[in-house]
Biopython code that builds the backbone (N, CA, C, O; Angstrom):
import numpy as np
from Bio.PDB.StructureBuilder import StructureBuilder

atoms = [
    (1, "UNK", "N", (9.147, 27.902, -19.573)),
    (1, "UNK", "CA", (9.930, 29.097, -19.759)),
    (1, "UNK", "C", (10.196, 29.724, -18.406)),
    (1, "UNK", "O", (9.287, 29.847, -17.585)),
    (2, "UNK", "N", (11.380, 30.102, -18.180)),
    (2, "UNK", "CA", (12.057, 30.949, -17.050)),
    (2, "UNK", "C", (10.902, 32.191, -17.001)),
    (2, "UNK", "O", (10.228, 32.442, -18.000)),
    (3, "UNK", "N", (10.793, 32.721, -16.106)),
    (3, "UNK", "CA", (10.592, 34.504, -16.008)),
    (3, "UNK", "C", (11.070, 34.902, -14.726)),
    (3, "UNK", "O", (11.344, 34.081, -13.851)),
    (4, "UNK", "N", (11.185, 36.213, -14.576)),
    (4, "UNK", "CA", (11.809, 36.838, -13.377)),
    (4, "UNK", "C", (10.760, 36.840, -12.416)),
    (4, "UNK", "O", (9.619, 36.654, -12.837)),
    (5, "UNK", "N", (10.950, 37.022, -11.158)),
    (5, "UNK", "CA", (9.815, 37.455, -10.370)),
    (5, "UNK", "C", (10.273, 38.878, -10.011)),
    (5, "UNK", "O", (11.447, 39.233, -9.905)),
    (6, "UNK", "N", (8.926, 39.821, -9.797)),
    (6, "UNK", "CA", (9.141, 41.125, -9.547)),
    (6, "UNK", "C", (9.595, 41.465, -8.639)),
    (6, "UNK", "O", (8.903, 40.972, -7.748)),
    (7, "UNK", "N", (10.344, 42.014, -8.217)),
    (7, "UNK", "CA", (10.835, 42.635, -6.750)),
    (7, "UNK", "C", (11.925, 41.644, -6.547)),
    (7, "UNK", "O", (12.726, 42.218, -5.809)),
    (8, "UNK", "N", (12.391, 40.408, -6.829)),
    (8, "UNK", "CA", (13.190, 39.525, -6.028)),
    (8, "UNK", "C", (13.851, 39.386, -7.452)),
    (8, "UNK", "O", (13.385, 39.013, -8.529)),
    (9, "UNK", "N", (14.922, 39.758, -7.129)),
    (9, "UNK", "CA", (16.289, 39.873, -8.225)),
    (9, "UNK", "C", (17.069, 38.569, -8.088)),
    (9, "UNK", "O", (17.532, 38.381, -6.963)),
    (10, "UNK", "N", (17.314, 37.604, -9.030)),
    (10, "UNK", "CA", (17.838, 36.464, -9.230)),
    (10, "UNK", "C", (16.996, 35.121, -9.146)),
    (10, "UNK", "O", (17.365, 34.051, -9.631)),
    (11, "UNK", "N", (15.820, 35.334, -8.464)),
    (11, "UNK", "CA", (14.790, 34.459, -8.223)),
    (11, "UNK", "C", (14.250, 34.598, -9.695)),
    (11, "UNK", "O", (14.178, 35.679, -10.279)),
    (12, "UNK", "N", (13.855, 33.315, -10.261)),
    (12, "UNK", "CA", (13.031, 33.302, -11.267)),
    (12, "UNK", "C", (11.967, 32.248, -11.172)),
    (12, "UNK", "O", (11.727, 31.712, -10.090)),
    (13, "UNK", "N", (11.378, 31.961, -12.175)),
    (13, "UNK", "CA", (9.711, 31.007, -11.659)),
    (13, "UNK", "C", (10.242, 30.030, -13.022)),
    (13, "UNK", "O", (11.060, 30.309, -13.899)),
    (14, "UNK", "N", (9.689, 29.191, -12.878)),
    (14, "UNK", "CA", (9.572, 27.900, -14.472)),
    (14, "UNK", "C", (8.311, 28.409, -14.689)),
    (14, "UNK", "O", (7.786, 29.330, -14.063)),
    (15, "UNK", "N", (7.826, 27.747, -15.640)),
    (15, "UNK", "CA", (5.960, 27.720, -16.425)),
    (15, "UNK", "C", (6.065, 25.795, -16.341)),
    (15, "UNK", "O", (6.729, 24.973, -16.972)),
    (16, "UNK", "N", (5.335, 25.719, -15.547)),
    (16, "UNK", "CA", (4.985, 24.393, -15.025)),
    (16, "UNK", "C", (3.950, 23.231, -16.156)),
    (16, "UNK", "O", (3.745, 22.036, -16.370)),
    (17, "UNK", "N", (3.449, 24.956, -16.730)),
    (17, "UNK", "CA", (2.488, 23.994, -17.580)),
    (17, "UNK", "C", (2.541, 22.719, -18.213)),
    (17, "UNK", "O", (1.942, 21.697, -17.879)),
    (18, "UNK", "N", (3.377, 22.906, -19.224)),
    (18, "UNK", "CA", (3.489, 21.555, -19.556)),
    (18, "UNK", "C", (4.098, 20.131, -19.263)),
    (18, "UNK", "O", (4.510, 19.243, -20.010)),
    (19, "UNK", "N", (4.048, 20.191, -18.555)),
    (19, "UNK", "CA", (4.366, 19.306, -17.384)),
    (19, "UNK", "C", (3.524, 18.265, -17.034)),
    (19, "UNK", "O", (2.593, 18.662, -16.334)),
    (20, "UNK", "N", (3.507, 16.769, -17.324)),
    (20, "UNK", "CA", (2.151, 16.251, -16.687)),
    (20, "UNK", "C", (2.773, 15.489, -15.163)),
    (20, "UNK", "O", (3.980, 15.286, -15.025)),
    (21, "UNK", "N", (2.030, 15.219, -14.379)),
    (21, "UNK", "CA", (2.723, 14.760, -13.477)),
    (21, "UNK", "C", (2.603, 13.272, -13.699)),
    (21, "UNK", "O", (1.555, 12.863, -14.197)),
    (22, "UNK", "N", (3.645, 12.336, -13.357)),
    (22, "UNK", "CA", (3.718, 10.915, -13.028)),
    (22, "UNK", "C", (3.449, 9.999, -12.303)),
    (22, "UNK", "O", (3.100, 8.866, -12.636)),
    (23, "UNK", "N", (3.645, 10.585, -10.869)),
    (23, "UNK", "CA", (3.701, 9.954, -9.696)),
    (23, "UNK", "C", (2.328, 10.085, -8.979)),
    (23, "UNK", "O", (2.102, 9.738, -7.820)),
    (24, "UNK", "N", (1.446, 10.642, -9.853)),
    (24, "UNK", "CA", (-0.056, 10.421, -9.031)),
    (24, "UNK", "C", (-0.742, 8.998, -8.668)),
    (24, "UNK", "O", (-0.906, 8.174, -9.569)),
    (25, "UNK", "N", (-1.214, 8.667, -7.091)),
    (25, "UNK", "CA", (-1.392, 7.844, -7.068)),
    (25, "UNK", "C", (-2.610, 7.226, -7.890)),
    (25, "UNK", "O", (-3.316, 8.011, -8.524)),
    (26, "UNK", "N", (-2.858, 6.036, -7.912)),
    (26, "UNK", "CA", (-3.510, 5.251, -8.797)),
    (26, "UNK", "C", (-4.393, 4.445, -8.294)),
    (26, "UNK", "O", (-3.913, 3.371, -7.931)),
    (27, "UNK", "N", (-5.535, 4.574, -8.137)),
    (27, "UNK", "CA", (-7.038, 3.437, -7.953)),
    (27, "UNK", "C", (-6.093, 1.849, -8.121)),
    (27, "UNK", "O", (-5.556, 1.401, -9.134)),
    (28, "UNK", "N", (-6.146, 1.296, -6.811)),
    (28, "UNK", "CA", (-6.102, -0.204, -7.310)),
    (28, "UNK", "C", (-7.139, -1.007, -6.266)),
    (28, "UNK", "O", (-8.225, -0.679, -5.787)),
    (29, "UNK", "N", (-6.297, -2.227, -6.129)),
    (29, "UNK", "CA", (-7.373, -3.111, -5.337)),
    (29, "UNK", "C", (-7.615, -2.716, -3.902)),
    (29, "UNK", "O", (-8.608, -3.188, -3.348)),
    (30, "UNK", "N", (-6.701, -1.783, -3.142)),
    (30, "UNK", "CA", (-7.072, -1.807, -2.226)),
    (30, "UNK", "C", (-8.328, -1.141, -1.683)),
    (30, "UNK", "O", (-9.013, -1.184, -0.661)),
    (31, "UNK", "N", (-8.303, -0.404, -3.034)),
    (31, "UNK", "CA", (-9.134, 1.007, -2.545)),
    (31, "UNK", "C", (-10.845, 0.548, -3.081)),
    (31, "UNK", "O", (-11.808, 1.314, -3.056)),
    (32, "UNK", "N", (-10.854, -0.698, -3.482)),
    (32, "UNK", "CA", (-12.068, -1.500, -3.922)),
    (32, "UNK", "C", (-12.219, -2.521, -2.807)),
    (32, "UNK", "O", (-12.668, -3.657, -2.959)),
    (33, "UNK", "N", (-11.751, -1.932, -1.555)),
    (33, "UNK", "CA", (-12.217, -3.076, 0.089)),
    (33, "UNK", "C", (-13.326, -2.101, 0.402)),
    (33, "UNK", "O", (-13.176, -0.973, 0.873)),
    (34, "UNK", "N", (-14.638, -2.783, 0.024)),
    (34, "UNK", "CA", (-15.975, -2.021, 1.356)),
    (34, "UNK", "C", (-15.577, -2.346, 2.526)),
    (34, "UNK", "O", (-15.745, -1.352, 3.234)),
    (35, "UNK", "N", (-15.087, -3.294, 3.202)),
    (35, "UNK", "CA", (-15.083, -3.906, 4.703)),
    (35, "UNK", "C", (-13.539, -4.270, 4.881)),
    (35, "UNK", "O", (-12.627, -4.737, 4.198)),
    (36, "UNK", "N", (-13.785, -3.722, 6.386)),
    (36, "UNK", "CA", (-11.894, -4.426, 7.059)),
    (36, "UNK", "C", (-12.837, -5.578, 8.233)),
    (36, "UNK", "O", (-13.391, -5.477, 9.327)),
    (37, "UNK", "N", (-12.686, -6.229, 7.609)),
    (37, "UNK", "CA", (-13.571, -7.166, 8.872)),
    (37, "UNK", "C", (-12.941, -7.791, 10.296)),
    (37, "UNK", "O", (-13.632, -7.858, 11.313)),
    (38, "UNK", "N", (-11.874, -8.135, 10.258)),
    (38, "UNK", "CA", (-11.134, -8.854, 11.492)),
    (38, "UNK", "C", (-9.692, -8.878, 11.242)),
    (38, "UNK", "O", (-9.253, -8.880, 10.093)),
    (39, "UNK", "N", (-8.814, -8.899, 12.451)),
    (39, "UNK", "CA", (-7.440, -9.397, 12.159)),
    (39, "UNK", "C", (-7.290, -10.872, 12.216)),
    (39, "UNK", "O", (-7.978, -11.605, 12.927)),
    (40, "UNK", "N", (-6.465, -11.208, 11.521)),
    (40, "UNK", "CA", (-6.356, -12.452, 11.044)),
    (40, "UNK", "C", (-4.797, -12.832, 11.674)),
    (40, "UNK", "O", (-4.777, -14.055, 11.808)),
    (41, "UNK", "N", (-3.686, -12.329, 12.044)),
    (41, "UNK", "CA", (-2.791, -11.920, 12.490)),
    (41, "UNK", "C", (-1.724, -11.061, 12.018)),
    (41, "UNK", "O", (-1.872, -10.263, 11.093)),
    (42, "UNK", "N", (-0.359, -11.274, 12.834)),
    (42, "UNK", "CA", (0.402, -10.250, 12.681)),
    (42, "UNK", "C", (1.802, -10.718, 12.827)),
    (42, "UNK", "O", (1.788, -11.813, 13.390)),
    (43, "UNK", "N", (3.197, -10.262, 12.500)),
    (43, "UNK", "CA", (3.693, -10.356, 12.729)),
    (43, "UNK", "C", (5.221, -9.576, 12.534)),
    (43, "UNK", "O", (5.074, -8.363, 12.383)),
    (44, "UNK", "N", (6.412, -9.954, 12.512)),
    (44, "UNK", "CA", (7.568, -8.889, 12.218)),
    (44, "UNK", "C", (7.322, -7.975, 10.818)),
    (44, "UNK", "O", (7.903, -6.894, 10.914)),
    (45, "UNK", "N", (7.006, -8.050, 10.257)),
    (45, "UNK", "CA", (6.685, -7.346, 8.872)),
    (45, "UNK", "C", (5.012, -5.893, 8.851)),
    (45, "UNK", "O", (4.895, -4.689, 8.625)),
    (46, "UNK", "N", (4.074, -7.080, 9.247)),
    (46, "UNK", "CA", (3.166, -6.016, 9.377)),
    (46, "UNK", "C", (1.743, -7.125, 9.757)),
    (46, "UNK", "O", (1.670, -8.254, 10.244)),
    (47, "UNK", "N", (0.706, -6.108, 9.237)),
    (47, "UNK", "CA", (-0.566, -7.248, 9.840)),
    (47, "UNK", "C", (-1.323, -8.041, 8.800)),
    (47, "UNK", "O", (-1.845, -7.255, 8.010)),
    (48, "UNK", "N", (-1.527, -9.049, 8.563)),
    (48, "UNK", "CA", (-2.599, -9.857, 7.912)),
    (48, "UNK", "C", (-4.349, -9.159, 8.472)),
    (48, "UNK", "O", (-4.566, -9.051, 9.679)),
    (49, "UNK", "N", (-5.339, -8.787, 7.529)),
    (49, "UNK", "CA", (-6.527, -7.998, 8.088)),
    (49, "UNK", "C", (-7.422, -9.619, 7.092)),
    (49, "UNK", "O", (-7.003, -10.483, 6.323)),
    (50, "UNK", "N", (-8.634, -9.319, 7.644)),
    (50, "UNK", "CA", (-9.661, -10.484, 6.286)),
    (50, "UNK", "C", (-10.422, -9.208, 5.633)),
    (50, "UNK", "O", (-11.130, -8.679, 6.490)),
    (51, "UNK", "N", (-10.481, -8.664, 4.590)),
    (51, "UNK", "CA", (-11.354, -7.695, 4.389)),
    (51, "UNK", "C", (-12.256, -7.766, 2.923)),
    (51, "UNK", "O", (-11.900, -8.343, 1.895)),
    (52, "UNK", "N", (-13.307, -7.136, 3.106)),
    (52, "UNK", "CA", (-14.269, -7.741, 1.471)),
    (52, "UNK", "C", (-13.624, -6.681, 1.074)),
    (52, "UNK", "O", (-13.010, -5.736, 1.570)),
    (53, "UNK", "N", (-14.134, -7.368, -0.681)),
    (53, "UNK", "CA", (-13.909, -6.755, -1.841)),
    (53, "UNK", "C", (-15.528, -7.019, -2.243)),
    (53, "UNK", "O", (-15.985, -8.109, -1.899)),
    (54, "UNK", "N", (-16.054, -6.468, -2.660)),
    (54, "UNK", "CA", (-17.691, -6.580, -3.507)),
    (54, "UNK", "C", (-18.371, -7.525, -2.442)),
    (54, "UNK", "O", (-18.748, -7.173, -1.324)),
    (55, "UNK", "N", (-18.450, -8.636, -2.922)),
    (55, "UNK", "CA", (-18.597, -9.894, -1.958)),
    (55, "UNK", "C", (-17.742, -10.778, -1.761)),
    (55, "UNK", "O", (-18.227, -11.709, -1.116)),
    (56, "UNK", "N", (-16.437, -10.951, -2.082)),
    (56, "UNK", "CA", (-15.407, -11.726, -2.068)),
    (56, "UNK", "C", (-14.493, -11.280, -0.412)),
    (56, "UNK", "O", (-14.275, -10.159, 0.047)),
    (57, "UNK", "N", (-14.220, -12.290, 0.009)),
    (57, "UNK", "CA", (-13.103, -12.145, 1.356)),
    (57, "UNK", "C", (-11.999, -12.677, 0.862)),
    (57, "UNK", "O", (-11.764, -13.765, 0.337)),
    (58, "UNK", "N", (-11.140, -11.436, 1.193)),
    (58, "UNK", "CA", (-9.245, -11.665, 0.849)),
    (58, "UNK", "C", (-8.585, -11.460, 2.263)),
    (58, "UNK", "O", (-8.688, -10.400, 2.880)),
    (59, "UNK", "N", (-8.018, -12.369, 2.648)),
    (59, "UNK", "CA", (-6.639, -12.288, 3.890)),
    (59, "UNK", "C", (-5.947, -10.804, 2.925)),
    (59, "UNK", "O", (-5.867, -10.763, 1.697)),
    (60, "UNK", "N", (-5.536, -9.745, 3.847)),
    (60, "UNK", "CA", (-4.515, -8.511, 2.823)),
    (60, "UNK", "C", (-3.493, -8.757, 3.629)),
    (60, "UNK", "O", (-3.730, -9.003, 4.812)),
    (61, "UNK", "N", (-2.167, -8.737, 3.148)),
    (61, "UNK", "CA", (-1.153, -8.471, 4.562)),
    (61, "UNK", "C", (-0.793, -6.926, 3.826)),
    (61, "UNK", "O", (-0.683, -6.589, 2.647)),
    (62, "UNK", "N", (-0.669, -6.167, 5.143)),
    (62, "UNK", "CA", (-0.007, -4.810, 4.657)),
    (62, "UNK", "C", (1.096, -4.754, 6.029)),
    (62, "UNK", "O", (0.956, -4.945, 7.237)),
    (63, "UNK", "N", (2.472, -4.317, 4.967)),
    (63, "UNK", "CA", (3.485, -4.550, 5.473)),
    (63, "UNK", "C", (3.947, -2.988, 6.715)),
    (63, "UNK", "O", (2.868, -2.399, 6.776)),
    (64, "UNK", "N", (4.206, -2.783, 6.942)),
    (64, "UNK", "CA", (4.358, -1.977, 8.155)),
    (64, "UNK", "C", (5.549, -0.956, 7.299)),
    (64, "UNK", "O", (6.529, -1.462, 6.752)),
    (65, "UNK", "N", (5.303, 0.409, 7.290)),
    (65, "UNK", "CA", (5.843, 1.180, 6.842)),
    (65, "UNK", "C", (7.624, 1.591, 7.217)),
    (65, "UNK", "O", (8.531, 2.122, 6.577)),
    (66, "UNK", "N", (7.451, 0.871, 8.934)),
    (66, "UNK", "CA", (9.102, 1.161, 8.918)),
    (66, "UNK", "C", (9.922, -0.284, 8.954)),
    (66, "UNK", "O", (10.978, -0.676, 9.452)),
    (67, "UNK", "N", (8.919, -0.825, 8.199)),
    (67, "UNK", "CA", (9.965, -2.147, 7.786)),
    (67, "UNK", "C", (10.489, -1.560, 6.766)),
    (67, "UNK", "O", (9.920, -0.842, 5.944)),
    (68, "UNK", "N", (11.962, -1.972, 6.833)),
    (68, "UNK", "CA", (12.746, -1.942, 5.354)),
    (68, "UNK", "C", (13.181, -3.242, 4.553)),
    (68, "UNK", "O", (14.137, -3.874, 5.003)),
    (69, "UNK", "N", (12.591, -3.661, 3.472)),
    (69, "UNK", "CA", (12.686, -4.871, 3.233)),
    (69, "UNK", "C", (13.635, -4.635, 1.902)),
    (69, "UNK", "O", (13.493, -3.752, 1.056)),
    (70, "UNK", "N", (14.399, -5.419, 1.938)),
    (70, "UNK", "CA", (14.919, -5.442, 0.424)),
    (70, "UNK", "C", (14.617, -5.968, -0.509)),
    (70, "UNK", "O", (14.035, -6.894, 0.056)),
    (71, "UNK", "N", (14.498, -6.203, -1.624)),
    (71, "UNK", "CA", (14.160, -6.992, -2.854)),
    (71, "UNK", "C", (14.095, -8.256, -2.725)),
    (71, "UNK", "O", (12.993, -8.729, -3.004)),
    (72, "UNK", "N", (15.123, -9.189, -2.304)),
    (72, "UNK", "CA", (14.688, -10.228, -2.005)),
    (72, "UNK", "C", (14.087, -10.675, -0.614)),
    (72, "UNK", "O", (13.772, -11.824, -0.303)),
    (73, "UNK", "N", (14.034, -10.049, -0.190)),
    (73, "UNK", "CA", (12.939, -10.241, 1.127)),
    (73, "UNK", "C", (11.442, -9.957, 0.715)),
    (73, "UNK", "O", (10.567, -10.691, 1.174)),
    (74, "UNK", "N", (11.061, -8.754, -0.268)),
    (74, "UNK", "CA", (9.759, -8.594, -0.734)),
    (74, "UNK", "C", (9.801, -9.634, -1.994)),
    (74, "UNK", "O", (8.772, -9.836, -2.639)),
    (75, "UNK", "N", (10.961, -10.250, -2.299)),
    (75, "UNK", "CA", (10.650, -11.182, -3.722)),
    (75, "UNK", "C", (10.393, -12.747, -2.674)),
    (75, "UNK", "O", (9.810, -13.697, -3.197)),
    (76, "UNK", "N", (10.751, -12.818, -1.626)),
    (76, "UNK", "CA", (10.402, -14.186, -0.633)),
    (76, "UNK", "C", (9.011, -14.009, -0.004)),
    (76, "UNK", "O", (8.460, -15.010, 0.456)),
    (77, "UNK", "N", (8.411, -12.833, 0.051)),
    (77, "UNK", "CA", (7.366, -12.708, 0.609)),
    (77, "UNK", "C", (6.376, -13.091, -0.619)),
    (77, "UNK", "O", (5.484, -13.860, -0.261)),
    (78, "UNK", "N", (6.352, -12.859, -1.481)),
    (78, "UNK", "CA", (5.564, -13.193, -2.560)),
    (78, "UNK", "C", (5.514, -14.475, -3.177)),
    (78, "UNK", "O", (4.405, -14.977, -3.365)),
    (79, "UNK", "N", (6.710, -15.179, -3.576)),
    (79, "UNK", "CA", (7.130, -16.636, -3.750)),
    (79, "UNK", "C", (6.938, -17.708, -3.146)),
    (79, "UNK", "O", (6.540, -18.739, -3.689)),
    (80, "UNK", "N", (7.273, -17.544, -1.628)),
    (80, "UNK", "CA", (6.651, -18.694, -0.569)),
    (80, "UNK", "C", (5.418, -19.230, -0.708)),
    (80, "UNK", "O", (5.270, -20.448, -0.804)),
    (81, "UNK", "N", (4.425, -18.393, -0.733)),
    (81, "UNK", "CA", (3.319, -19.196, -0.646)),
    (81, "UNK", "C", (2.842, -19.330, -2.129)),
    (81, "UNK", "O", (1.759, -19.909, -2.210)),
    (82, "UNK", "N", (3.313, -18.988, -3.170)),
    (82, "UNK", "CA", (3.580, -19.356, -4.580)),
    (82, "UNK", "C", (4.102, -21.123, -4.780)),
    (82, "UNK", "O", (3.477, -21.941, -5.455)),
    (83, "UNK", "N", (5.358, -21.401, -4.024)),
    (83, "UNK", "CA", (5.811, -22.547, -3.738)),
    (83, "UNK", "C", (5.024, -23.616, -3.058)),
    (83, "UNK", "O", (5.189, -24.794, -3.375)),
    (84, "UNK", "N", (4.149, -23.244, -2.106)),
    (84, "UNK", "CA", (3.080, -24.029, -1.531)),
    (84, "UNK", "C", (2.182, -24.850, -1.999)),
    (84, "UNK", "O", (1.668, -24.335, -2.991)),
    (85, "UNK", "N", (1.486, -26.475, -1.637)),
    (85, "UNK", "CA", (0.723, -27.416, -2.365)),
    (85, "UNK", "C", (-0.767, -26.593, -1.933)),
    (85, "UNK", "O", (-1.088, -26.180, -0.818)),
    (86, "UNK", "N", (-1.425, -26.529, -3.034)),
    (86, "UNK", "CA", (-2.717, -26.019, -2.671)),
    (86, "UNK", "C", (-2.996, -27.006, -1.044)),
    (86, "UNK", "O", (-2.506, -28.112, -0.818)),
    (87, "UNK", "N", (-4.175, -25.973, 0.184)),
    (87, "UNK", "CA", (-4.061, -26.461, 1.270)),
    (87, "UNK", "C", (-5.431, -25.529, 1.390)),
    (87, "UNK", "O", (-5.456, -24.376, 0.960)),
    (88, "UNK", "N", (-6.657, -26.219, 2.076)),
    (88, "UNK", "CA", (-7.179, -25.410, 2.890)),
    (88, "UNK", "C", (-6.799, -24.008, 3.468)),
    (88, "UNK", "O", (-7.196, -22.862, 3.257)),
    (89, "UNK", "N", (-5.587, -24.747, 4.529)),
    (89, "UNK", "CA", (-5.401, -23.022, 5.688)),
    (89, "UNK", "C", (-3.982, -22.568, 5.104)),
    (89, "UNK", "O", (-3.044, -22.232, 5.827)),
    (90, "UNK", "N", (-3.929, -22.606, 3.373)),
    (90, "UNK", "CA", (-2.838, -21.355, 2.729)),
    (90, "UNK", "C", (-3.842, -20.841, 1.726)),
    (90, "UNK", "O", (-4.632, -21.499, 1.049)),
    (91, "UNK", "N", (-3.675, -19.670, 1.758)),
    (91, "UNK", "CA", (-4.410, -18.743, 0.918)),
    (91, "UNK", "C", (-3.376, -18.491, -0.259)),
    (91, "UNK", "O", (-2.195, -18.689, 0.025)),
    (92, "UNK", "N", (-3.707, -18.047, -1.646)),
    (92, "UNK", "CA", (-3.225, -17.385, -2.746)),
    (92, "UNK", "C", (-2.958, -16.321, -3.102)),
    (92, "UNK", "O", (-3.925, -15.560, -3.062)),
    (93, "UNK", "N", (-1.938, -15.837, -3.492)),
    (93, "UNK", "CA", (-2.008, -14.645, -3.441)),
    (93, "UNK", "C", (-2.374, -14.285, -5.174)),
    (93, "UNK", "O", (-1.861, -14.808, -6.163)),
    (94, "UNK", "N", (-3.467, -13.181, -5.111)),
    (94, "UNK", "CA", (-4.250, -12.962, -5.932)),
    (94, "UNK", "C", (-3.370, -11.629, -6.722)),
    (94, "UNK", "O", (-2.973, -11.790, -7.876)),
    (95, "UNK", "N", (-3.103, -10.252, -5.939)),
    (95, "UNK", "CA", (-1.914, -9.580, -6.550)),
    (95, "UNK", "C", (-1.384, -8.786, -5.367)),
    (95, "UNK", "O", (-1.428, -9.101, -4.178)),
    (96, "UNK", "N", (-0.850, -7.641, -5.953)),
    (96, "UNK", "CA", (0.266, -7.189, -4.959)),
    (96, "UNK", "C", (0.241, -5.550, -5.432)),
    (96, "UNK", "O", (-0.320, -5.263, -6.489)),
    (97, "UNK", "N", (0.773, -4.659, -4.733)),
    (97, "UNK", "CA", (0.966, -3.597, -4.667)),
    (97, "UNK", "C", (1.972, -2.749, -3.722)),
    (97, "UNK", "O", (1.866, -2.774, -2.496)),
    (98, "UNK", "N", (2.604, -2.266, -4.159)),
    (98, "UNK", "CA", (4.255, -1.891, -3.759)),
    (98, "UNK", "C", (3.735, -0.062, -3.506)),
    (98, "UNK", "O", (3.112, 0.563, -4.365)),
    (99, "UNK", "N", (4.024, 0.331, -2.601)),
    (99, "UNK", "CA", (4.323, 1.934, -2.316)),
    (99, "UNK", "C", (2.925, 2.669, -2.739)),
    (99, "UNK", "O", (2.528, 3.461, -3.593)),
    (100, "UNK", "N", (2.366, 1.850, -1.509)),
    (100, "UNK", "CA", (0.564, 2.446, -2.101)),
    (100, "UNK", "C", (0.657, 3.406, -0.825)),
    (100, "UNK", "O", (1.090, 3.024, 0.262)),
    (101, "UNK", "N", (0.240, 4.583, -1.066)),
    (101, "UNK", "CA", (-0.585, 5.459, 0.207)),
    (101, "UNK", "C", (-1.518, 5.455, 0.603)),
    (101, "UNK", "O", (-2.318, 5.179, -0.291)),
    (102, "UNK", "N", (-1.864, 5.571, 1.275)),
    (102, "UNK", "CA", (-3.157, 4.977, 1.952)),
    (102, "UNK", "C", (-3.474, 6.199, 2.675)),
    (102, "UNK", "O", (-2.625, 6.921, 3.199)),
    (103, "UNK", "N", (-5.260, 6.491, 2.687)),
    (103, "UNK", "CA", (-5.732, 7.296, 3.025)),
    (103, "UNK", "C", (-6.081, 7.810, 4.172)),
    (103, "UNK", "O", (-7.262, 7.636, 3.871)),
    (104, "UNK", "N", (-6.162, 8.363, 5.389)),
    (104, "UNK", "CA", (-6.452, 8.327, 6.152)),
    (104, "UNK", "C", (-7.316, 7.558, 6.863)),
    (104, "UNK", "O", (-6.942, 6.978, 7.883)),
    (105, "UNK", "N", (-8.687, 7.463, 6.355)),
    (105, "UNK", "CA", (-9.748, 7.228, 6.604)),
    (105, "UNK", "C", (-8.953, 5.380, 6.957)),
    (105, "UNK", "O", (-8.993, 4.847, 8.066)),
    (106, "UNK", "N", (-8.227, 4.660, 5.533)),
    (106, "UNK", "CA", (-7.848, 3.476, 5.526)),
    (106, "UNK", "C", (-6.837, 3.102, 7.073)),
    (106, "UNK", "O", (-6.783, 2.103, 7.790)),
    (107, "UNK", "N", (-6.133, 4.441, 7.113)),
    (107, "UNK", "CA", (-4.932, 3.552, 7.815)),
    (107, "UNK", "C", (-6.235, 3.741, 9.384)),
    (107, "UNK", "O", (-5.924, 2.856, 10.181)),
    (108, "UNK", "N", (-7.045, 4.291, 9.755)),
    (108, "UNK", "CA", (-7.579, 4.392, 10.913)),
    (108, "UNK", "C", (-8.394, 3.020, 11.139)),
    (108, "UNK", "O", (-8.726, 2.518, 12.212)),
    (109, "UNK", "N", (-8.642, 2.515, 9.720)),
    (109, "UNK", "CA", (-9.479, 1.288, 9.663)),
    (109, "UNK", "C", (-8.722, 0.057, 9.857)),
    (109, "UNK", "O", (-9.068, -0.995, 10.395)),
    (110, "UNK", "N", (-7.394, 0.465, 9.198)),
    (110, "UNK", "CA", (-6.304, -0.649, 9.657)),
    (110, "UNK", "C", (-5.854, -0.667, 11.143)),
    (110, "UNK", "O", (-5.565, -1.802, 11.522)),
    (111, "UNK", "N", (-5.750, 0.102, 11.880)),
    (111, "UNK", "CA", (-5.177, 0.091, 13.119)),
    (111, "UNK", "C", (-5.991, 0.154, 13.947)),
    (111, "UNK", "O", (-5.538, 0.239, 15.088)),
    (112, "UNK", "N", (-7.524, 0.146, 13.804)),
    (112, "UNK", "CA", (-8.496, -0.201, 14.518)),
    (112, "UNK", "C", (-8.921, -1.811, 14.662)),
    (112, "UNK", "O", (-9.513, -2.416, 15.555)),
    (113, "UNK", "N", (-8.366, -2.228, 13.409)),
    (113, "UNK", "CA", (-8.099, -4.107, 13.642)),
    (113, "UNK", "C", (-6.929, -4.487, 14.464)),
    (113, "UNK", "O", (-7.002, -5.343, 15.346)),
    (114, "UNK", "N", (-5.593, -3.688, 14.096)),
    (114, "UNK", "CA", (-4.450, -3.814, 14.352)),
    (114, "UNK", "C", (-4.498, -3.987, 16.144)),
    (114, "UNK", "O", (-5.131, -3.300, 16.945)),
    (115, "UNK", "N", (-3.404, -5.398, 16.457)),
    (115, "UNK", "CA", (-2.969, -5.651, 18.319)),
    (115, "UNK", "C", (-2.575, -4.245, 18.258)),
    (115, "UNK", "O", (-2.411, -3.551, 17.255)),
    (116, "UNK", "N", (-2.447, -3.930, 19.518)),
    (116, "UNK", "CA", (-1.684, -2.637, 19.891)),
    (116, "UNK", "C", (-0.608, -2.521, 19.939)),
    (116, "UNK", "O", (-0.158, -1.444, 20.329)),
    (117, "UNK", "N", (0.445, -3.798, 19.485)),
    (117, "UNK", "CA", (1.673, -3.904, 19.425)),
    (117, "UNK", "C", (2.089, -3.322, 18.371)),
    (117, "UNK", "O", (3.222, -2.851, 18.275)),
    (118, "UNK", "N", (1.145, -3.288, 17.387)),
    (118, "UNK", "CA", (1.477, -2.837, 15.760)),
    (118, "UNK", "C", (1.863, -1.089, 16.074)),
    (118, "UNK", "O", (2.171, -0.347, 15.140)),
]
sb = StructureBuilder()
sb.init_structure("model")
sb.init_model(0)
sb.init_chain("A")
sb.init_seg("    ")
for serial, (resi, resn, name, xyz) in enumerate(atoms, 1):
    if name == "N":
        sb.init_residue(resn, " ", resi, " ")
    sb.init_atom(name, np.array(xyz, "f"), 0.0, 1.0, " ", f" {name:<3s}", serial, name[0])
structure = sb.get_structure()
């Protein structure tokens, strides 16, 4: 519901209440890494880190924020090594996550692995 605000003539307020919000971010895998252990490399897109999960080690690539990739550039990044013969030195990709924020604490942990080129 509209209401006026006092003193300020034409300004009015909404009632927000019922309202739930949507866009809150969401617990996923990244935020279940105890350890950023080493860089693994890097390149035009962003950096490959090795980092645990519980006791498990995952290669992560996190893509660099002022890349702009389009759909099929993030649909080739995912597919390629989908297309690949199982191999020793290719890893799987296990899942994915699109427009994650990342916490402070994370991105200081990322760029403390990160070349200085990043």
């Amino acid at each position: 519901m509209a209401g006026k605000y006092p003193g300020k003539p034409g300004l009015s307020r909404l009632d927000l209440s019922p309202l739930q919000l949507v866009d809150q971010p969401r617990p996923d895998f990244i935020d279940e890494i105890t350890t950023y252990e080493s860089c693994l490399g890097h390149g035009s897109f962003g950096v490959v880190l090795k980092v645990k999960i519980s006791k498990d080690m995952y290669a992560m690539k996190f893509i660099l924020p002022n890349q702009v990739l389009t759909d099929g550039q993030k649909r080739r990044e995912l597919e390629i090594p989908r297309t690949l013969e199982m191999h020793d030195n290719i890893v799987n990709i296990h899942k994915s996550v699109e427009k994650k924020v990342l916490s402070i604490s994370q991105v200081k942990q990322i760029l403390a692995l990160s070349p200085p080129t990043i």
